[in-house]
C-alpha beads as a LAMMPS data file, in Angstrom:
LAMMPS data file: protein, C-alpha beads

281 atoms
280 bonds

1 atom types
1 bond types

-500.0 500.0 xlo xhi
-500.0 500.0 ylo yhi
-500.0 500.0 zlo zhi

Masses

1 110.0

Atoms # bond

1 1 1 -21.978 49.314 336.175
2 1 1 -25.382 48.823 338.196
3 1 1 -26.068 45.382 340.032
4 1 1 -29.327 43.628 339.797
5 1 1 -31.296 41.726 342.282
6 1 1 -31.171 37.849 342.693
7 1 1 -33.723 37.932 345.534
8 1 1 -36.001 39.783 347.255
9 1 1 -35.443 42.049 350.483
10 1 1 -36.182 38.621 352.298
11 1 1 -33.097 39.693 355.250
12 1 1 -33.133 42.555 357.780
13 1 1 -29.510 42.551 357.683
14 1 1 -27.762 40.112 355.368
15 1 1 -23.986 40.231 355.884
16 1 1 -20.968 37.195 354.757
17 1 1 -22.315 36.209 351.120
18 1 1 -19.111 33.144 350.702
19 1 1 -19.270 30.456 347.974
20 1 1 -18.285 26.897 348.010
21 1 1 -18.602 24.593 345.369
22 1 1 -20.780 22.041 347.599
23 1 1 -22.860 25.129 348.765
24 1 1 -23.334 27.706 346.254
25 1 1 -24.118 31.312 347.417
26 1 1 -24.737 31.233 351.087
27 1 1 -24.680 34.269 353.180
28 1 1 -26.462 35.203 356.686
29 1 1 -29.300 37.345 358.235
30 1 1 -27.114 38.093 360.957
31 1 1 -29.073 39.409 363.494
32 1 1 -32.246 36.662 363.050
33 1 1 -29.546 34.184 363.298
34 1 1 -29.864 32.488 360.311
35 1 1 -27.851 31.163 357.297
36 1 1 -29.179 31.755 354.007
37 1 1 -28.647 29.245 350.617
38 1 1 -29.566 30.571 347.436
39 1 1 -30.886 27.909 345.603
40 1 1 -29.898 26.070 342.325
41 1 1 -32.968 26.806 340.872
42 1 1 -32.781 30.541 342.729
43 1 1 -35.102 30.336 345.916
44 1 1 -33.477 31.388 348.929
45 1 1 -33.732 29.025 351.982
46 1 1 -33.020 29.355 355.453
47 1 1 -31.204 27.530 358.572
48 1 1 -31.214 28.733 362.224
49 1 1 -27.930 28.329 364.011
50 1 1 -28.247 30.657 367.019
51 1 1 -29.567 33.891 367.846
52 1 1 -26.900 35.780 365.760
53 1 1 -24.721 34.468 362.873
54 1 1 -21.863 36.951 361.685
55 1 1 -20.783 35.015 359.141
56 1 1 -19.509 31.617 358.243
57 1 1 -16.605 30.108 355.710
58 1 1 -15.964 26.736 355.018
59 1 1 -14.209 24.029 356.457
60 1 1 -11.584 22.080 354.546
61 1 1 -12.729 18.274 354.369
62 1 1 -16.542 19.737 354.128
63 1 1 -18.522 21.721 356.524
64 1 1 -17.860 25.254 357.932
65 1 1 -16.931 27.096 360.825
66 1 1 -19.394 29.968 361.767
67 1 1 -18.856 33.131 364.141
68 1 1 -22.245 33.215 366.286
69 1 1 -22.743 36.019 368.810
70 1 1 -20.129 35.438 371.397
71 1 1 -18.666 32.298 369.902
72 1 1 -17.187 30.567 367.160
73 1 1 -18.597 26.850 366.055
74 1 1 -17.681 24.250 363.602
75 1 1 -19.351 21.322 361.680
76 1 1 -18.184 18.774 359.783
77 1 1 -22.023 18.577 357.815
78 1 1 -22.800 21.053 354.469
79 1 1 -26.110 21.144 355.917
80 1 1 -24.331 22.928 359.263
81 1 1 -25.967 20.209 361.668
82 1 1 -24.106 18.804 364.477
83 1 1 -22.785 21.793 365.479
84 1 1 -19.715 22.233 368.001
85 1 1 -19.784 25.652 369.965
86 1 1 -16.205 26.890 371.524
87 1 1 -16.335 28.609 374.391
88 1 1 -17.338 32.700 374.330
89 1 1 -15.044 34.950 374.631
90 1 1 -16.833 37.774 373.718
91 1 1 -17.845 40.479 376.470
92 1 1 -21.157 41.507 377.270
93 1 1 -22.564 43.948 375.019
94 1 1 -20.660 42.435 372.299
95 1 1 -20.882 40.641 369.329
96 1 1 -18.979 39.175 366.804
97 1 1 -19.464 40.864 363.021
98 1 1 -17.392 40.117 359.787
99 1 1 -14.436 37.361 359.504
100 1 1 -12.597 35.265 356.769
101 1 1 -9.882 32.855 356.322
102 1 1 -6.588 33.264 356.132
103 1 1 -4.098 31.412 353.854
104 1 1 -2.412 29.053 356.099
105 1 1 -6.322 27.897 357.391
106 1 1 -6.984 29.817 360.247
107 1 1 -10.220 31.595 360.912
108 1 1 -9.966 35.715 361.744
109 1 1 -13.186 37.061 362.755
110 1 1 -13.715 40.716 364.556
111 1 1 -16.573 42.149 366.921
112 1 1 -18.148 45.463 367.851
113 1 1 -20.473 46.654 370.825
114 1 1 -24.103 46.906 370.154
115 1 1 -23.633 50.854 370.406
116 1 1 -20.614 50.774 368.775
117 1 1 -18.549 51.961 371.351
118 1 1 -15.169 53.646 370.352
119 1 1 -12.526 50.953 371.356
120 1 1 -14.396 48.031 372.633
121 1 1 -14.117 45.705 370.206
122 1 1 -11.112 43.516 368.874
123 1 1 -9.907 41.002 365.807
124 1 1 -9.149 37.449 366.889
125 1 1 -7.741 34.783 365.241
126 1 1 -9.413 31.423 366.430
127 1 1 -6.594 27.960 366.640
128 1 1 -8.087 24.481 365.826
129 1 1 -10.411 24.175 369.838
130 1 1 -12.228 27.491 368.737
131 1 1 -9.894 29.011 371.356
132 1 1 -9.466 33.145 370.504
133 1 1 -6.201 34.792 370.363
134 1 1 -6.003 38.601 369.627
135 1 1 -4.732 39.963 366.441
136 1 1 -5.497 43.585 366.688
137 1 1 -6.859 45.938 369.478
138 1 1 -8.691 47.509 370.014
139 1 1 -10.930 48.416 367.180
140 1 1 -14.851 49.671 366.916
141 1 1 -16.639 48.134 364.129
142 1 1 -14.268 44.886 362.856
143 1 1 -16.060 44.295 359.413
144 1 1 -13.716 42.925 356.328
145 1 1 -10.817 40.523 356.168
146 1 1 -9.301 39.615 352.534
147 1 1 -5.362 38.390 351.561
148 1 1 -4.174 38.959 347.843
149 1 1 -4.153 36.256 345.691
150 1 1 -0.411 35.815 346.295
151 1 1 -1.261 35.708 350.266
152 1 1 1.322 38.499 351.040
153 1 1 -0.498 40.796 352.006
154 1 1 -3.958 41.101 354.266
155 1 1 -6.838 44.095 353.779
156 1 1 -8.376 45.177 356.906
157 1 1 -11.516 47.437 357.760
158 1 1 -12.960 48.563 360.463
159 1 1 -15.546 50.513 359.408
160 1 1 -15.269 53.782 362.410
161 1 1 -12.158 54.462 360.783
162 1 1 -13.202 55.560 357.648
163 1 1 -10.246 53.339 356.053
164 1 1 -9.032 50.270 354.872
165 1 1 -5.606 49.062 355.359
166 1 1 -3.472 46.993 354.146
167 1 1 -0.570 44.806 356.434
168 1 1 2.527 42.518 355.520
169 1 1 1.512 38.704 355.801
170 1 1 4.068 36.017 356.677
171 1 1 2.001 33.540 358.545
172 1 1 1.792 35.535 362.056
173 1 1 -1.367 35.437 363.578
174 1 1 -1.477 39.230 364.049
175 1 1 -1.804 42.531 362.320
176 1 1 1.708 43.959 362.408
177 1 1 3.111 47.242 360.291
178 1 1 -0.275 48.063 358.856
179 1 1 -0.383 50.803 356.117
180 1 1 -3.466 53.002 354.865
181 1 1 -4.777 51.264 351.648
182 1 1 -7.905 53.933 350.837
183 1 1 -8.549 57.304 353.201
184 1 1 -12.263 57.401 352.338
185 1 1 -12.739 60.398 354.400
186 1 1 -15.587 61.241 357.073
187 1 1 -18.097 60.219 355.256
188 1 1 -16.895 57.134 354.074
189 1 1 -18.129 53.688 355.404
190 1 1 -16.186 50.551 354.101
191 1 1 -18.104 47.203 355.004
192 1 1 -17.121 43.790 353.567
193 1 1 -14.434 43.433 351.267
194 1 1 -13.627 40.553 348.688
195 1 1 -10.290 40.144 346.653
196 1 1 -10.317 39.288 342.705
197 1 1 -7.949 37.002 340.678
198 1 1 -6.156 40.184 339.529
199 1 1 -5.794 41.332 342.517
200 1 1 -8.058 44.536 342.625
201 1 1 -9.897 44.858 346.148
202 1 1 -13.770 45.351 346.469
203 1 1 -15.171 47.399 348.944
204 1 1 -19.002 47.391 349.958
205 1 1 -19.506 50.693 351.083
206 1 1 -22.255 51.155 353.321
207 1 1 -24.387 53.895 352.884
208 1 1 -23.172 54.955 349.682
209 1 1 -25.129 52.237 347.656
210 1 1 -21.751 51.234 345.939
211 1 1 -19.364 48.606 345.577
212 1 1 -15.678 49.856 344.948
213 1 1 -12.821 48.162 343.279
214 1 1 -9.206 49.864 344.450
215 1 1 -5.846 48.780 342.616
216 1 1 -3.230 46.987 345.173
217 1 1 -1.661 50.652 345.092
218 1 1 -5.152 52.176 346.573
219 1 1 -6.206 53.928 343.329
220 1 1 -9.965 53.763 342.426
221 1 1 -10.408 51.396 339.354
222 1 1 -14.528 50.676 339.027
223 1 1 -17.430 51.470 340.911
224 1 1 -20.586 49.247 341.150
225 1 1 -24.090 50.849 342.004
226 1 1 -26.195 48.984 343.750
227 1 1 -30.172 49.613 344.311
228 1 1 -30.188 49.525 348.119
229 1 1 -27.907 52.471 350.113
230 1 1 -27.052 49.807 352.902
231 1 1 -23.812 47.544 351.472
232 1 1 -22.873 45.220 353.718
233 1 1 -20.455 42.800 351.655
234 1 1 -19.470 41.466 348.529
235 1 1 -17.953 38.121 347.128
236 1 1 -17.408 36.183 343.746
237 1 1 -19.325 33.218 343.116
238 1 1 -20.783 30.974 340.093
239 1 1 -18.818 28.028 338.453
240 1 1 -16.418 30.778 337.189
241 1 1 -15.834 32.862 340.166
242 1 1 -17.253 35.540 337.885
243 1 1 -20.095 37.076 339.181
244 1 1 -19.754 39.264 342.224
245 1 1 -22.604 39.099 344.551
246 1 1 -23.998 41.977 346.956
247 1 1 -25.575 41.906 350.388
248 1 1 -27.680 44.584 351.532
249 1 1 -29.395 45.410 354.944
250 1 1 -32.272 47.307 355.698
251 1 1 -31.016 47.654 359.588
252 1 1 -32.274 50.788 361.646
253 1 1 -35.164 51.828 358.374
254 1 1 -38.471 52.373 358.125
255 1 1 -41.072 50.441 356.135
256 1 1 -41.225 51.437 352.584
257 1 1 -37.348 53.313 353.034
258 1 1 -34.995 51.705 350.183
259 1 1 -37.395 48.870 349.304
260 1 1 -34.698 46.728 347.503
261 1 1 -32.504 46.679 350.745
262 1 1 -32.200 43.371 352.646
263 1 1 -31.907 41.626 349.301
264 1 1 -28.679 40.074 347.354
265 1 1 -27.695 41.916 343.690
266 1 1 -25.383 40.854 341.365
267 1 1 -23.464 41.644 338.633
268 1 1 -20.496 40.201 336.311
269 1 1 -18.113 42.892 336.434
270 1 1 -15.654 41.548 333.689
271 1 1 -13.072 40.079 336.255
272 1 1 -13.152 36.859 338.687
273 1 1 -13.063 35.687 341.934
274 1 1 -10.691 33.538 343.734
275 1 1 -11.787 30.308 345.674
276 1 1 -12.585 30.709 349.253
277 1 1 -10.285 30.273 351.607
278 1 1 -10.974 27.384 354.271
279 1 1 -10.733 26.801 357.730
280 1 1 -8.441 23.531 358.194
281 1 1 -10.032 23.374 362.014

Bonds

1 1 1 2
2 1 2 3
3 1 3 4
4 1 4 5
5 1 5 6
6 1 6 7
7 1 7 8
8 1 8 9
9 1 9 10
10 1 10 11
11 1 11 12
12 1 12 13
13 1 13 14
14 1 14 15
15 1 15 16
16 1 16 17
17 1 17 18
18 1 18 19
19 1 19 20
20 1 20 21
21 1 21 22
22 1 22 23
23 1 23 24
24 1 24 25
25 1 25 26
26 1 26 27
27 1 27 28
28 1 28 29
29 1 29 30
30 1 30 31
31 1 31 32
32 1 32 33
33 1 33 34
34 1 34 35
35 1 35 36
36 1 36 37
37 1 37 38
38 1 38 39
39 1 39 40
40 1 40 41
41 1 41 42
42 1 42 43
43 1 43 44
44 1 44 45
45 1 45 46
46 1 46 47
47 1 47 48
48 1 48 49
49 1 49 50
50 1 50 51
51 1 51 52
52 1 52 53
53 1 53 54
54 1 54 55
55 1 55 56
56 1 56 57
57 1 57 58
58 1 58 59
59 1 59 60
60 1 60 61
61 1 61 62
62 1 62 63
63 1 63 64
64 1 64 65
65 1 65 66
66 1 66 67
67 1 67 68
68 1 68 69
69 1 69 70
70 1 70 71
71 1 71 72
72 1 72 73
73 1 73 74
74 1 74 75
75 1 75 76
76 1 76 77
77 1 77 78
78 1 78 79
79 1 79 80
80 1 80 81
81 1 81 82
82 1 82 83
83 1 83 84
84 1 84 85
85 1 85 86
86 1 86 87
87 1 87 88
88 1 88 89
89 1 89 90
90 1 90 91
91 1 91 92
92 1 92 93
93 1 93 94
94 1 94 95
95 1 95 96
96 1 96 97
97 1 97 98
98 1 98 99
99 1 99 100
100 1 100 101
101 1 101 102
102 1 102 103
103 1 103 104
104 1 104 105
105 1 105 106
106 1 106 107
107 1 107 108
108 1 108 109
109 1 109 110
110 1 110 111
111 1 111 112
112 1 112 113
113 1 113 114
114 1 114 115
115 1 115 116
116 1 116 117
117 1 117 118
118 1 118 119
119 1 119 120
120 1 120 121
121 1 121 122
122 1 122 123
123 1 123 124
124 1 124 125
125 1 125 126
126 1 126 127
127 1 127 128
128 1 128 129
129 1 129 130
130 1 130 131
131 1 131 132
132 1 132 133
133 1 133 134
134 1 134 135
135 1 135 136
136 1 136 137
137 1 137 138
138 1 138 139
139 1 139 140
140 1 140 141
141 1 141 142
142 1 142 143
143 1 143 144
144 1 144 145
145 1 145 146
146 1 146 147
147 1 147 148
148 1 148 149
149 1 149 150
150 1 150 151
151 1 151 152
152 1 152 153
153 1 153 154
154 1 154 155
155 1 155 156
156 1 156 157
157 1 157 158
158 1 158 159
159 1 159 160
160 1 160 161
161 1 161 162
162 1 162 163
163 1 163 164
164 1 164 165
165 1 165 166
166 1 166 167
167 1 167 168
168 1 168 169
169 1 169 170
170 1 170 171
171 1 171 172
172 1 172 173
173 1 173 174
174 1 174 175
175 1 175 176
176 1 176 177
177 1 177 178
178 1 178 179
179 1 179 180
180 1 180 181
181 1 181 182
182 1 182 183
183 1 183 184
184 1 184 185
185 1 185 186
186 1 186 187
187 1 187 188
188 1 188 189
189 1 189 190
190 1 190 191
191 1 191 192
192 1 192 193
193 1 193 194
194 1 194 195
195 1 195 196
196 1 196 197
197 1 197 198
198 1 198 199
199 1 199 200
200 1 200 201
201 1 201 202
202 1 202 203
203 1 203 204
204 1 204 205
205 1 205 206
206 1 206 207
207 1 207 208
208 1 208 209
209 1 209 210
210 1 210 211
211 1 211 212
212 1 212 213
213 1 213 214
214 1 214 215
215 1 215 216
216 1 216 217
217 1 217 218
218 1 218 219
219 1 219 220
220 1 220 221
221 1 221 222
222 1 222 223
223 1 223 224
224 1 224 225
225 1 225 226
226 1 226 227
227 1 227 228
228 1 228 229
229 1 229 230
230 1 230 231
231 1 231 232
232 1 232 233
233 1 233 234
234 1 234 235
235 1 235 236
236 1 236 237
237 1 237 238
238 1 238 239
239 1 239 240
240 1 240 241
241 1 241 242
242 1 242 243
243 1 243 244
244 1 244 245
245 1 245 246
246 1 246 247
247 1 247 248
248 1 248 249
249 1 249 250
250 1 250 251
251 1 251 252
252 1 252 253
253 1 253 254
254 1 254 255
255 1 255 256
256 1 256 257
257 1 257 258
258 1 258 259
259 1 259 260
260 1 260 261
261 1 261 262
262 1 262 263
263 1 263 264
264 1 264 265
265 1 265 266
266 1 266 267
267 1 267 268
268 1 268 269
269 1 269 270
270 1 270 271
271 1 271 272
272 1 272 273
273 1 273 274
274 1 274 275
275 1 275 276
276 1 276 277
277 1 277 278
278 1 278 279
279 1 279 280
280 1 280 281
Protein backbone atom coordinates (compact mmCIF):
# COMPACT_ATOMS: atom_id res chain seq x y z
CA UNK A 1 0.00 0.00 0.00
CA UNK A 2 1.52 3.59 -0.83
CA UNK A 3 -0.08 6.81 0.83
CA UNK A 4 -0.85 9.87 -1.11
CA UNK A 5 -0.55 13.46 -0.28
CA UNK A 6 -3.47 15.66 1.09
CA UNK A 7 -1.25 18.76 1.24
CA UNK A 8 1.72 20.18 0.37
CA UNK A 9 5.17 20.16 2.37
CA UNK A 10 3.58 23.40 3.98
CA UNK A 11 5.32 22.15 7.82
CA UNK A 12 9.01 21.88 8.78
CA UNK A 13 8.09 19.34 11.20
CA UNK A 14 4.45 18.31 11.46
CA UNK A 15 3.93 15.91 14.37
CA UNK A 16 0.16 14.91 16.46
CA UNK A 17 -2.30 14.58 13.32
CA UNK A 18 -5.75 13.82 16.02
CA UNK A 19 -9.36 14.03 14.75
CA UNK A 20 -12.44 15.28 16.37
CA UNK A 21 -15.66 15.44 14.95
CA UNK A 22 -15.97 19.40 15.64
CA UNK A 23 -12.36 19.74 14.20
CA UNK A 24 -11.55 17.46 11.50
CA UNK A 25 -7.83 16.63 10.83
CA UNK A 26 -5.74 18.90 12.92
CA UNK A 27 -2.17 18.26 13.59
CA UNK A 28 0.91 20.70 14.51
CA UNK A 29 4.15 22.26 13.07
CA UNK A 30 5.72 21.69 16.22
CA UNK A 31 8.63 23.58 16.27
CA UNK A 32 6.93 27.01 14.50
CA UNK A 33 4.43 26.60 17.16
CA UNK A 34 1.52 26.27 15.35
CA UNK A 35 -1.67 24.12 15.02
CA UNK A 36 -2.67 23.10 11.72
CA UNK A 37 -6.67 22.42 10.43
CA UNK A 38 -7.12 20.78 7.29
CA UNK A 39 -9.94 22.22 5.83
CA UNK A 40 -13.44 20.92 4.75
CA UNK A 41 -12.91 21.92 1.47
CA UNK A 42 -8.94 20.70 1.89
CA UNK A 43 -6.82 23.97 2.52
CA UNK A 44 -4.72 23.76 5.41
CA UNK A 45 -4.89 26.70 7.92
CA UNK A 46 -2.90 27.74 10.69
CA UNK A 47 -3.10 29.00 14.52
CA UNK A 48 -0.13 30.15 16.69
CA UNK A 49 -0.27 28.98 20.26
CA UNK A 50 3.32 29.43 21.49
CA UNK A 51 6.69 29.01 20.31
CA UNK A 52 6.43 25.14 20.23
CA UNK A 53 3.28 22.93 20.11
CA UNK A 54 3.95 19.05 20.62
CA UNK A 55 0.75 18.10 20.13
CA UNK A 56 -2.77 18.60 21.27
CA UNK A 57 -6.06 16.18 21.93
CA UNK A 58 -9.30 17.20 22.77
CA UNK A 59 -11.11 18.15 25.65
CA UNK A 60 -14.34 16.46 26.66
CA UNK A 61 -17.22 19.20 26.74
CA UNK A 62 -15.27 20.92 23.58
CA UNK A 63 -11.90 22.39 23.34
CA UNK A 64 -8.45 20.73 23.84
CA UNK A 65 -5.61 20.52 25.96
CA UNK A 66 -2.20 21.14 24.17
CA UNK A 67 1.51 20.23 25.34
CA UNK A 68 3.55 23.57 24.45
CA UNK A 69 7.30 23.65 25.10
CA UNK A 70 7.62 23.43 28.80
CA UNK A 71 3.93 23.37 29.60
CA UNK A 72 0.69 21.94 29.20
CA UNK A 73 -2.56 24.36 28.44
CA UNK A 74 -6.21 23.92 28.07
CA UNK A 75 -9.21 25.70 26.38
CA UNK A 76 -12.57 25.33 26.55
CA UNK A 77 -12.89 27.11 22.62
CA UNK A 78 -12.54 24.68 19.18
CA UNK A 79 -10.89 27.62 17.86
CA UNK A 80 -8.05 27.08 20.90
CA UNK A 81 -8.54 30.84 22.11
CA UNK A 82 -8.58 31.69 25.67
CA UNK A 83 -5.94 29.67 26.48
CA UNK A 84 -4.94 28.56 30.19
CA UNK A 85 -1.11 27.74 30.59
CA UNK A 86 -0.11 25.38 33.79
CA UNK A 87 2.86 25.95 35.21
CA UNK A 88 6.36 24.42 33.42
CA UNK A 89 7.78 21.78 34.62
CA UNK A 90 9.98 21.05 32.04
CA UNK A 91 13.90 21.64 32.52
CA UNK A 92 15.95 23.76 30.52
CA UNK A 93 17.01 22.32 27.40
CA UNK A 94 13.86 20.49 27.24
CA UNK A 95 10.85 20.14 25.54
CA UNK A 96 7.84 18.38 25.50
CA UNK A 97 7.25 15.96 22.16
CA UNK A 98 4.40 13.35 21.58
CA UNK A 99 1.32 12.66 24.13
CA UNK A 100 -2.29 11.18 24.07
CA UNK A 101 -5.12 10.38 26.25
CA UNK A 102 -5.68 7.81 28.28
CA UNK A 103 -9.00 5.97 28.92
CA UNK A 104 -10.07 7.18 32.21
CA UNK A 105 -9.37 11.12 30.70
CA UNK A 106 -6.11 11.94 31.69
CA UNK A 107 -3.54 13.54 29.47
CA UNK A 108 0.16 11.56 29.14
CA UNK A 109 2.56 13.55 27.27
CA UNK A 110 6.60 12.84 27.19
CA UNK A 111 9.73 15.19 26.47
CA UNK A 112 13.27 14.96 25.16
CA UNK A 113 16.40 17.37 25.28
CA UNK A 114 17.10 19.40 22.27
CA UNK A 115 20.30 17.09 21.74
CA UNK A 116 18.63 14.26 22.72
CA UNK A 117 20.50 13.46 25.59
CA UNK A 118 20.50 9.75 26.79
CA UNK A 119 18.26 9.87 29.98
CA UNK A 120 17.05 13.34 30.32
CA UNK A 121 13.79 13.21 29.47
CA UNK A 122 10.59 11.66 31.19
CA UNK A 123 6.61 10.68 30.58
CA UNK A 124 4.17 12.59 32.75
CA UNK A 125 0.79 12.25 33.29
CA UNK A 126 -0.86 15.78 33.82
CA UNK A 127 -4.20 15.80 36.79
CA UNK A 128 -7.09 18.30 36.11
CA UNK A 129 -4.59 22.02 37.32
CA UNK A 130 -2.10 20.95 34.47
CA UNK A 131 0.00 19.82 37.46
CA UNK A 132 2.75 16.89 36.10
CA UNK A 133 3.22 13.69 37.82
CA UNK A 134 5.84 11.16 36.48
CA UNK A 135 4.89 7.99 34.83
CA UNK A 136 8.12 6.70 33.54
CA UNK A 137 11.85 7.74 33.89
CA UNK A 138 13.85 8.42 32.59
CA UNK A 139 13.56 8.08 28.90
CA UNK A 140 15.36 9.98 25.70
CA UNK A 141 13.03 10.66 22.98
CA UNK A 142 9.16 10.15 24.58
CA UNK A 143 7.23 10.01 21.16
CA UNK A 144 3.89 7.62 21.02
CA UNK A 145 1.19 6.84 23.52
CA UNK A 146 -1.89 4.50 22.33
CA UNK A 147 -4.34 1.97 24.69
CA UNK A 148 -6.19 -0.97 22.83
CA UNK A 149 -9.54 -0.59 22.08
CA UNK A 150 -10.46 -2.63 25.17
CA UNK A 151 -8.18 -0.04 27.31
CA UNK A 152 -6.13 -2.93 28.89
CA UNK A 153 -3.32 -2.44 27.71
CA UNK A 154 -1.02 0.88 26.79
CA UNK A 155 1.81 1.02 23.71
CA UNK A 156 4.75 3.03 24.50
CA UNK A 157 7.78 4.39 22.34
CA UNK A 158 10.50 6.11 22.90
CA UNK A 159 12.11 6.32 19.90
CA UNK A 160 16.30 5.85 21.29
CA UNK A 161 15.22 2.55 22.14
CA UNK A 162 14.64 1.14 19.01
CA UNK A 163 11.29 -0.48 20.53
CA UNK A 164 7.89 -0.25 21.35
CA UNK A 165 6.37 -1.72 24.34
CA UNK A 166 3.53 -2.67 25.52
CA UNK A 167 2.33 -2.37 29.63
CA UNK A 168 -0.74 -3.72 31.73
CA UNK A 169 -3.41 -0.84 32.21
CA UNK A 170 -5.70 -0.73 35.25
CA UNK A 171 -6.18 2.94 35.74
CA UNK A 172 -2.61 3.73 37.47
CA UNK A 173 -1.11 6.70 36.36
CA UNK A 174 2.22 4.97 35.63
CA UNK A 175 4.01 2.58 33.37
CA UNK A 176 4.37 -0.55 35.48
CA UNK A 177 5.52 -4.32 34.15
CA UNK A 178 6.20 -3.13 30.64
CA UNK A 179 6.94 -5.87 27.99
CA UNK A 180 8.75 -5.54 24.46
CA UNK A 181 5.91 -5.29 21.82
CA UNK A 182 8.36 -4.96 18.43
CA UNK A 183 12.51 -5.17 18.73
CA UNK A 184 13.00 -3.09 15.57
CA UNK A 185 16.65 -3.36 15.87
CA UNK A 186 19.46 -0.55 15.51
CA UNK A 187 18.25 0.84 12.82
CA UNK A 188 14.84 1.09 13.64
CA UNK A 189 13.09 4.43 14.59
CA UNK A 190 9.39 4.14 15.84
CA UNK A 191 7.65 7.70 16.01
CA UNK A 192 3.89 8.15 16.59
CA UNK A 193 1.71 5.36 16.96
CA UNK A 194 -2.20 5.09 16.50
CA UNK A 195 -4.44 2.02 17.51
CA UNK A 196 -7.27 0.56 15.03
CA UNK A 197 -10.78 -0.84 15.87
CA UNK A 198 -9.27 -4.34 15.50
CA UNK A 199 -6.81 -3.74 17.48
CA UNK A 200 -3.63 -3.85 15.17
CA UNK A 201 -1.02 -1.03 16.22
CA UNK A 202 0.48 1.53 13.66
CA UNK A 203 3.81 2.61 13.85
CA UNK A 204 5.26 5.74 11.91
CA UNK A 205 8.65 4.87 11.48
CA UNK A 206 10.90 7.61 10.99
CA UNK A 207 13.37 7.39 8.52
CA UNK A 208 12.18 4.42 6.91
CA UNK A 209 9.36 6.23 4.89
CA UNK A 210 6.81 3.60 6.30
CA UNK A 211 3.94 3.19 8.37
CA UNK A 212 3.72 -0.32 10.15
CA UNK A 213 0.77 -2.20 11.41
CA UNK A 214 1.92 -5.02 14.25
CA UNK A 215 -0.75 -7.65 15.59
CA UNK A 216 -1.42 -7.23 19.59
CA UNK A 217 1.11 -10.31 19.66
CA UNK A 218 3.97 -8.00 17.88
CA UNK A 219 3.86 -9.81 14.50
CA UNK A 220 4.13 -7.58 11.35
CA UNK A 221 0.65 -7.51 9.56
CA UNK A 222 0.88 -4.45 6.70
CA UNK A 223 3.23 -1.96 5.78
CA UNK A 224 2.33 1.52 4.36
CA UNK A 225 4.92 3.49 2.12
CA UNK A 226 4.87 6.79 2.34
CA UNK A 227 6.63 9.46 -0.17
CA UNK A 228 8.64 11.38 2.43
CA UNK A 229 11.55 9.21 4.59
CA UNK A 230 10.73 11.42 7.76
CA UNK A 231 7.36 9.71 9.60
CA UNK A 232 6.49 11.41 12.37
CA UNK A 233 2.85 10.03 13.25
CA UNK A 234 -0.17 8.54 12.15
CA UNK A 235 -3.98 8.60 13.10
CA UNK A 236 -7.51 7.61 11.68
CA UNK A 237 -9.78 10.21 10.70
CA UNK A 238 -12.89 10.93 8.22
CA UNK A 239 -16.62 10.36 9.22
CA UNK A 240 -15.67 6.61 9.29
CA UNK A 241 -12.51 6.55 11.18
CA UNK A 242 -11.26 4.97 7.96
CA UNK A 243 -8.64 6.74 6.50
CA UNK A 244 -5.31 6.82 8.24
CA UNK A 245 -3.49 10.01 7.90
CA UNK A 246 0.46 10.61 7.84
CA UNK A 247 2.65 13.41 9.11
CA UNK A 248 5.93 13.98 7.75
CA UNK A 249 8.86 16.39 8.68
CA UNK A 250 11.48 17.72 6.73
CA UNK A 251 13.59 18.58 10.15
CA UNK A 252 17.53 18.77 9.87
CA UNK A 253 17.27 18.59 5.40
CA UNK A 254 18.35 20.45 2.82
CA UNK A 255 16.34 22.30 0.18
CA UNK A 256 15.24 20.13 -2.60
CA UNK A 257 16.07 16.68 -0.12
CA UNK A 258 12.66 14.53 -0.03
CA UNK A 259 10.47 17.27 -1.54
CA UNK A 260 7.13 15.68 -0.36
CA UNK A 261 8.33 15.79 3.36
CA UNK A 262 6.64 18.28 5.72
CA UNK A 263 3.34 17.38 4.10
CA UNK A 264 0.27 15.04 5.39
CA UNK A 265 -0.49 11.58 3.10
CA UNK A 266 -3.16 9.42 3.38
CA UNK A 267 -4.47 6.34 2.63
CA UNK A 268 -7.60 3.93 3.46
CA UNK A 269 -5.94 0.91 4.49
CA UNK A 270 -9.10 -1.40 4.66
CA UNK A 271 -9.50 -1.13 8.55
CA UNK A 272 -10.74 1.84 10.98
CA UNK A 273 -9.93 4.00 13.55
CA UNK A 274 -11.24 4.40 16.96
CA UNK A 275 -12.52 7.84 18.36
CA UNK A 276 -10.05 9.93 20.15
CA UNK A 277 -9.67 9.73 23.44
CA UNK A 278 -10.37 13.06 25.52
CA UNK A 279 -9.01 14.90 28.19
CA UNK A 280 -11.93 15.31 30.92
CA UNK A 281 -9.60 18.36 32.47
Amino acid sequence: MRADPVTDPICYHAEGPVWWPSWGLRWVDMLAGDVMTLRPDGEPTRTHVGTVVACLRPREGGGAVLALERAVASTRRDDLTELTVGPTFVPDGIRLNEGGCDPDGRFWVGSMAYDQQPDAATLYVMDEDLSAHVALDPVTVSNGIVWSPDGATGYYADTATHRVISFPYDGTAAIEAPRTLVDLGPDGSPDGLTVDAEGGVWMAMNGDGEVRRYTPQGRLDEVVQVPARQVTACTFGGDDLGTLYITTSREGLDDGDDPLAGGVCAIRPGVSGLPALTWRG
